[in-house]
mmCIF file of the N, C-alpha and C atoms, coordinates in Angstrom:
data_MODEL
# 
_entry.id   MODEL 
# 
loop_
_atom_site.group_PDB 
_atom_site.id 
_atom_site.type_symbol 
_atom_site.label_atom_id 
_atom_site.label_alt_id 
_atom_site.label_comp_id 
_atom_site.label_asym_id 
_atom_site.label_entity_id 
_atom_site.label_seq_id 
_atom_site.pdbx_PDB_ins_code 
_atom_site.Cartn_x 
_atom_site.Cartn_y 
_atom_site.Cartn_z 
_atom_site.occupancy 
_atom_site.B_iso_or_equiv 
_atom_site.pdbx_formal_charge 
_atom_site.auth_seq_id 
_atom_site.auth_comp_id 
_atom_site.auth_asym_id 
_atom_site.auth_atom_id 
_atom_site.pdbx_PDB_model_num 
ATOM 1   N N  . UNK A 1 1  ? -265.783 46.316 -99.065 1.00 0.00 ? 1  UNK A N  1 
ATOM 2   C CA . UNK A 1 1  ? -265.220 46.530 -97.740 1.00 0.00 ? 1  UNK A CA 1 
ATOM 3   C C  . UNK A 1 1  ? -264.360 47.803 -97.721 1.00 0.00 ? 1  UNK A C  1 
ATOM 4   N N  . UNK A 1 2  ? -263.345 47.705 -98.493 1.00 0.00 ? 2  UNK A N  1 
ATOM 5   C CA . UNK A 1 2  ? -262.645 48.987 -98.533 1.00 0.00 ? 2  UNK A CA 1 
ATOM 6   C C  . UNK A 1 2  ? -263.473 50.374 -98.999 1.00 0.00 ? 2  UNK A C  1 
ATOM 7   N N  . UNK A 1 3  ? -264.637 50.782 -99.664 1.00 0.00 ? 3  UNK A N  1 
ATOM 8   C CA . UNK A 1 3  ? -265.727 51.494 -99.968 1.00 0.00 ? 3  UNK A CA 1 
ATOM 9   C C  . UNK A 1 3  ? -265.863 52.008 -99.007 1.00 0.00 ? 3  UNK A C  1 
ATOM 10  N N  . UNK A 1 4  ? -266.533 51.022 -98.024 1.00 0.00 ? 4  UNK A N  1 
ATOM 11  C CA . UNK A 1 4  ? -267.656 51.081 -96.430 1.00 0.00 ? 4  UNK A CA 1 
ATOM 12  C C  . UNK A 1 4  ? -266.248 51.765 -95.449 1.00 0.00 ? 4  UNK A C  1 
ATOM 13  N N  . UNK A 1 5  ? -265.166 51.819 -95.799 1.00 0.00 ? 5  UNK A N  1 
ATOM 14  C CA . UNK A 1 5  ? -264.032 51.989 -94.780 1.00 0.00 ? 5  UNK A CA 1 
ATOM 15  C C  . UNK A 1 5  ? -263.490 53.329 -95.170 1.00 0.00 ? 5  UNK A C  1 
ATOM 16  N N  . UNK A 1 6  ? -263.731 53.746 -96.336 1.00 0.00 ? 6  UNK A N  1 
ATOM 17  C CA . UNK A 1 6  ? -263.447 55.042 -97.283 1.00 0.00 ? 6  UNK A CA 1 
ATOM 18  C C  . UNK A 1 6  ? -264.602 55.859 -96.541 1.00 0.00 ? 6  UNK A C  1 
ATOM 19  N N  . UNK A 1 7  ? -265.880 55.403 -97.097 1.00 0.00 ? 7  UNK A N  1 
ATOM 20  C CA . UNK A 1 7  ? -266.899 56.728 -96.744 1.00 0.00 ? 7  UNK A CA 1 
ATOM 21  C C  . UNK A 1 7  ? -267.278 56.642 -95.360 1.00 0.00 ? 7  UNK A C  1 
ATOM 22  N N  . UNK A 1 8  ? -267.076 55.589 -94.592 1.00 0.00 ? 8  UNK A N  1 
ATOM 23  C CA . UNK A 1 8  ? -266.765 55.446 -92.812 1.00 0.00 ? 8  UNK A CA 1 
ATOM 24  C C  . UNK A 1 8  ? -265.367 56.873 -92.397 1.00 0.00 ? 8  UNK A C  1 
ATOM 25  N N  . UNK A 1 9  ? -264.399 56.777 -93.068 1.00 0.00 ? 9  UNK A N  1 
ATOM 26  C CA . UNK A 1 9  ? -263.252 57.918 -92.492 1.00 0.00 ? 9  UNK A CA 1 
ATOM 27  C C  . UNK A 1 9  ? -263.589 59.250 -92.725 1.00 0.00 ? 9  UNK A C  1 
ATOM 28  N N  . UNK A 1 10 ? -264.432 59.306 -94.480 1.00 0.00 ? 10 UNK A N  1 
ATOM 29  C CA . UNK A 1 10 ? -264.912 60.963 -95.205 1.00 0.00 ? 10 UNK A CA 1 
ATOM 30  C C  . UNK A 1 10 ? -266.168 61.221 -94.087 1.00 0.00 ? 10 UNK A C  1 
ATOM 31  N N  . UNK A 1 11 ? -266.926 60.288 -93.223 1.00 0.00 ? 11 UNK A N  1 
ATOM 32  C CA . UNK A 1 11 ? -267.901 61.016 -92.770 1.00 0.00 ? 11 UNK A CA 1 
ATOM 33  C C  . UNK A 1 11 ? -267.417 61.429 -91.322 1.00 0.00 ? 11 UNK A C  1 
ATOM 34  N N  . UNK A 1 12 ? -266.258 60.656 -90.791 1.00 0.00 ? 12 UNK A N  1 
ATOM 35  C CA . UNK A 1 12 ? -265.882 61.069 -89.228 1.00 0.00 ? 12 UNK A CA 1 
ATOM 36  C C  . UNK A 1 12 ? -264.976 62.290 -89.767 1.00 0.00 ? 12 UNK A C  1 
ATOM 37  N N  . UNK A 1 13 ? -263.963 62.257 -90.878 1.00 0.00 ? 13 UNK A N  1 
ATOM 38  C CA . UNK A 1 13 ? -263.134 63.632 -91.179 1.00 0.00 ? 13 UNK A CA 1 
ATOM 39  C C  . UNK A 1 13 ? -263.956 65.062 -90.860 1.00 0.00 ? 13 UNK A C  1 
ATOM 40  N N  . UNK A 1 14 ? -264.617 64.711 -91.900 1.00 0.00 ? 14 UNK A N  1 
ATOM 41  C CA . UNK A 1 14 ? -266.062 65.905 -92.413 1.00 0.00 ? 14 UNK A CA 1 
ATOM 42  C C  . UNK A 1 14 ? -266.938 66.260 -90.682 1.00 0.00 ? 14 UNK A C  1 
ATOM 43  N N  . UNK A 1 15 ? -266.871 65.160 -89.858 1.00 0.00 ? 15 UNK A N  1 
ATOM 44  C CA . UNK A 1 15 ? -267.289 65.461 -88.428 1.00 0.00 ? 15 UNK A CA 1 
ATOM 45  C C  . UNK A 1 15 ? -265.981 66.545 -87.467 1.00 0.00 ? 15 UNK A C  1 
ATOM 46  N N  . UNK A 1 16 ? -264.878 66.326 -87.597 1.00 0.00 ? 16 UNK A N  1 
ATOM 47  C CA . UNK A 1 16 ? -263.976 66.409 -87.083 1.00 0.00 ? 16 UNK A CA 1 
ATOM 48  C C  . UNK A 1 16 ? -263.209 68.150 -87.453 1.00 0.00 ? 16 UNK A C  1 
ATOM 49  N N  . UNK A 1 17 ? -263.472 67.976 -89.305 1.00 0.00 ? 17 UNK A N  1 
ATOM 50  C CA . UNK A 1 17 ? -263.046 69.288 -89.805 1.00 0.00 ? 17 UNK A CA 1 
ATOM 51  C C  . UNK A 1 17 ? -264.178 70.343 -88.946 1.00 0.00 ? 17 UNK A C  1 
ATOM 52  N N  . UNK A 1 18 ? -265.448 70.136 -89.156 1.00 0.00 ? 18 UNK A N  1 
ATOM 53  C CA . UNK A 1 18 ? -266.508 71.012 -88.782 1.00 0.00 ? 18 UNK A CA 1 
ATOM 54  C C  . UNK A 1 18 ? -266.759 71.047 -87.301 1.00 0.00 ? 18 UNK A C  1 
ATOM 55  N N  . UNK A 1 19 ? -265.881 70.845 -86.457 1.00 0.00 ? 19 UNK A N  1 
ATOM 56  C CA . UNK A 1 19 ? -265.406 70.852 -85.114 1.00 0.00 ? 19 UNK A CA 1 
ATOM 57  C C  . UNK A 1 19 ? -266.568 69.911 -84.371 1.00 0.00 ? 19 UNK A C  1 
ATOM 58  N N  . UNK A 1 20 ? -266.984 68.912 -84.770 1.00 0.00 ? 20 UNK A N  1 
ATOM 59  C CA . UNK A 1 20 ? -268.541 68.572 -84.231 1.00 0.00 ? 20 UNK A CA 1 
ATOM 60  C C  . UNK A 1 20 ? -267.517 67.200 -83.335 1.00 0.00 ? 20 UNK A C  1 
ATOM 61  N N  . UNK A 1 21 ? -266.306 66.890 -83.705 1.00 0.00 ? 21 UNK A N  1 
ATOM 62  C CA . UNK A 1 21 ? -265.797 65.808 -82.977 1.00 0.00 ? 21 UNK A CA 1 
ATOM 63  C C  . UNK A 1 21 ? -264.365 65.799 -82.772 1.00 0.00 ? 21 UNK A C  1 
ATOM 64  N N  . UNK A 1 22 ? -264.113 65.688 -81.937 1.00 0.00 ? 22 UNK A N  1 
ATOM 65  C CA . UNK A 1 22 ? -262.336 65.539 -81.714 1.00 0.00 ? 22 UNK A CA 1 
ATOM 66  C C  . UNK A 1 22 ? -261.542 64.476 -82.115 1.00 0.00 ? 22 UNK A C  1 
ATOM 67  N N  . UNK A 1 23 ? -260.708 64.845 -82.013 1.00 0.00 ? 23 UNK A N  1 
ATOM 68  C CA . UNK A 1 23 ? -259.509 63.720 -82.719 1.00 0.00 ? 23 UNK A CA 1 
ATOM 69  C C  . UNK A 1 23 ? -259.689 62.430 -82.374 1.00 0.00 ? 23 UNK A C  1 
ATOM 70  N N  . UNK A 1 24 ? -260.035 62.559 -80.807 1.00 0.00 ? 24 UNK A N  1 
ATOM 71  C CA . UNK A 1 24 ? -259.895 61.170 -79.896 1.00 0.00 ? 24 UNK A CA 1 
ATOM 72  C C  . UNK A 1 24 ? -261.693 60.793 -80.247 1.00 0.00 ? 24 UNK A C  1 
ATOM 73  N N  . UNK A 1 25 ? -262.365 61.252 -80.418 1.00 0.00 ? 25 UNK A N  1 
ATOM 74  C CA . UNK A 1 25 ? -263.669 60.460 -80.609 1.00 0.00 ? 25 UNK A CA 1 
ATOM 75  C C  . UNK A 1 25 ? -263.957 60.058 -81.917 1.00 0.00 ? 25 UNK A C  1 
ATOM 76  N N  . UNK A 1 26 ? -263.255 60.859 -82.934 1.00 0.00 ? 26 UNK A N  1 
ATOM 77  C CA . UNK A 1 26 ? -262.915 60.251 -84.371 1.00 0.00 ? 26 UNK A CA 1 
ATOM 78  C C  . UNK A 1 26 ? -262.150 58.611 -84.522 1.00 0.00 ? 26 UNK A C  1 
ATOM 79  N N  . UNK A 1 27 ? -261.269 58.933 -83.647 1.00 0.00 ? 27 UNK A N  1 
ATOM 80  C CA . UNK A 1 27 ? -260.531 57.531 -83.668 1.00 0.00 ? 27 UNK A CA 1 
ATOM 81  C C  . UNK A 1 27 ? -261.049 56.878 -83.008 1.00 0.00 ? 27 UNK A C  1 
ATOM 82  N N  . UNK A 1 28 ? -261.533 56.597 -82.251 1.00 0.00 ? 28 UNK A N  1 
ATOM 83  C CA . UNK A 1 28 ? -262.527 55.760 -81.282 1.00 0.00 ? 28 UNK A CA 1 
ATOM 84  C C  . UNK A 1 28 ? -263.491 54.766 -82.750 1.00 0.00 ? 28 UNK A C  1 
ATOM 85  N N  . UNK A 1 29 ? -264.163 56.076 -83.307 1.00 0.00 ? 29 UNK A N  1 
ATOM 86  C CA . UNK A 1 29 ? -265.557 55.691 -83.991 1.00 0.00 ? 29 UNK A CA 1 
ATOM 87  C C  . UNK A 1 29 ? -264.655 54.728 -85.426 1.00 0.00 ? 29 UNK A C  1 
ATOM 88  N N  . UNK A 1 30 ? -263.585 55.401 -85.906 1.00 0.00 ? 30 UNK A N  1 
ATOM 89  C CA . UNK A 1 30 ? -262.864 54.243 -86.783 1.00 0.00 ? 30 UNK A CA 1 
ATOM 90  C C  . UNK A 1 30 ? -262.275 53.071 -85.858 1.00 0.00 ? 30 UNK A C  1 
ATOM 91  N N  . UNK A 1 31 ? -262.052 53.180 -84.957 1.00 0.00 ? 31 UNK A N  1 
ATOM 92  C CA . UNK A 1 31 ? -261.244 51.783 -83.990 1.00 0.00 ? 31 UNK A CA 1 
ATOM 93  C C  . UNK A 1 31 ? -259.323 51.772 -84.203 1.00 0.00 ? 31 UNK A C  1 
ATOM 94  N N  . UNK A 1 32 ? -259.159 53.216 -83.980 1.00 0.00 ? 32 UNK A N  1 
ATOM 95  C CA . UNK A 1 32 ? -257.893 53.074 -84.172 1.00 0.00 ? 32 UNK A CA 1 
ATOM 96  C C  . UNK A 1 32 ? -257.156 54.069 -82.831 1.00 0.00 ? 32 UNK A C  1 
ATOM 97  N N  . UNK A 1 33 ? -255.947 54.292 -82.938 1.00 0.00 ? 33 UNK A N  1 
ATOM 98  C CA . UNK A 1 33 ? -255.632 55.332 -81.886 1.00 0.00 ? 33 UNK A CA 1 
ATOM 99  C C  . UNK A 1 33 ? -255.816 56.436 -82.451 1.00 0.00 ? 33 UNK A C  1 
ATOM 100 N N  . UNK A 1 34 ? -255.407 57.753 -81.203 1.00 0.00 ? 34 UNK A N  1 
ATOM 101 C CA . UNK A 1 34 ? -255.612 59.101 -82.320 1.00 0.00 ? 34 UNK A CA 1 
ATOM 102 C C  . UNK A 1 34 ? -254.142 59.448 -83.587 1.00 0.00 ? 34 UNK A C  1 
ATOM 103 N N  . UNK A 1 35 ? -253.020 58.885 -83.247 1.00 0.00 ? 35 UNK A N  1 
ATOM 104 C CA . UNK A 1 35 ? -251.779 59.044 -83.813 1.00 0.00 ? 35 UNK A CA 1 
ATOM 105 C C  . UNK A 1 35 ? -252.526 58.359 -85.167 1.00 0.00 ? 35 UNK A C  1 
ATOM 106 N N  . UNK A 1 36 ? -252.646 57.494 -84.977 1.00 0.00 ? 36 UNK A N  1 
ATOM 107 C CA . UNK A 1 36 ? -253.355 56.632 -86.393 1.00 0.00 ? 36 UNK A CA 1 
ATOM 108 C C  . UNK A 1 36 ? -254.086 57.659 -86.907 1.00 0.00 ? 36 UNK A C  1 
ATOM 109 N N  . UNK A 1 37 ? -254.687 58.119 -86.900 1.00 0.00 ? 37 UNK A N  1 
ATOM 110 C CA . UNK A 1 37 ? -255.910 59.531 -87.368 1.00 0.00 ? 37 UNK A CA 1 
ATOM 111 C C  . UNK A 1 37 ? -255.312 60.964 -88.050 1.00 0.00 ? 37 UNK A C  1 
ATOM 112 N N  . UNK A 1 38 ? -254.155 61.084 -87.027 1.00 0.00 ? 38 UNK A N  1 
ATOM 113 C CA . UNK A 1 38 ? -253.872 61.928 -87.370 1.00 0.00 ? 38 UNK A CA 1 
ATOM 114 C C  . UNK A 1 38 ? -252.598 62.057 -88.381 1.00 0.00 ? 38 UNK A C  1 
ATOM 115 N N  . UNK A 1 39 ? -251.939 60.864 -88.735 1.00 0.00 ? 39 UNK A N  1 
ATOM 116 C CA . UNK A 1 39 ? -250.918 60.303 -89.694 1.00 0.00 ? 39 UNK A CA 1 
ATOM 117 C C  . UNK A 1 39 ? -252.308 60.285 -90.903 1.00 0.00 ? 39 UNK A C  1 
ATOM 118 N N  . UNK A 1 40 ? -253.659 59.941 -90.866 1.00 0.00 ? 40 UNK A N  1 
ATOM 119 C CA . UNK A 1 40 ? -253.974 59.730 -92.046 1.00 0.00 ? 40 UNK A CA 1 
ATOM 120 C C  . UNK A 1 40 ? -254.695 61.293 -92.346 1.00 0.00 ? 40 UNK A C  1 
ATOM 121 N N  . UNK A 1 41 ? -255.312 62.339 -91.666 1.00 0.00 ? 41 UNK A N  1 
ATOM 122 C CA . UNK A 1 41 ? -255.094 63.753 -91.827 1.00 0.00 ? 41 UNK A CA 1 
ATOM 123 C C  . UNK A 1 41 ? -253.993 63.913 -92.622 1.00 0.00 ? 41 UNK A C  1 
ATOM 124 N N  . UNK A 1 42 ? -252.582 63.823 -92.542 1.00 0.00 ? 42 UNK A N  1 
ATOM 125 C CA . UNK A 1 42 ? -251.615 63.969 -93.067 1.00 0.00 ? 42 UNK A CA 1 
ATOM 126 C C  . UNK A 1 42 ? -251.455 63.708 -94.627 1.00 0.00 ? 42 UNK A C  1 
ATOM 127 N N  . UNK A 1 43 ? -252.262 62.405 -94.964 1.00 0.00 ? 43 UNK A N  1 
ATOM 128 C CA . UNK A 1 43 ? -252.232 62.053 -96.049 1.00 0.00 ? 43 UNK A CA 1 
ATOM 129 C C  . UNK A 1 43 ? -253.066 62.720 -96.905 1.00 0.00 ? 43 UNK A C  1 
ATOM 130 N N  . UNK A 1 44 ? -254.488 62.532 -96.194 1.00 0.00 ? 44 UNK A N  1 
ATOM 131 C CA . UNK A 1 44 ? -255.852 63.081 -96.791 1.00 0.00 ? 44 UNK A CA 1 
ATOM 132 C C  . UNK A 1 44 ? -255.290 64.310 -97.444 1.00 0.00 ? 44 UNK A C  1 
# 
């Protein structure tokens, strides 16, 4: 579960770095807000 939730975030990041998706449709596709997204940018 935690795997499928790892390479679920590396493939919306990797969408997001390469401008193909925005912040807010990144977080959408994980099920979180965009603040949530962008606190874990922070970490990444």
């Amino acid at each position: 579960m935690q795997e499928n939730r790892k390479m679920k975030f590396q493939e919306a990041y990797d969408g997001w770095s390469e401008g193909r998706l925005t912040q807010a449709e990144v977080a959408l596709l994980l099920g979180q807000c965009e603040r949530s997204f962008r606190r874990h940018i922070e970490r990444y």
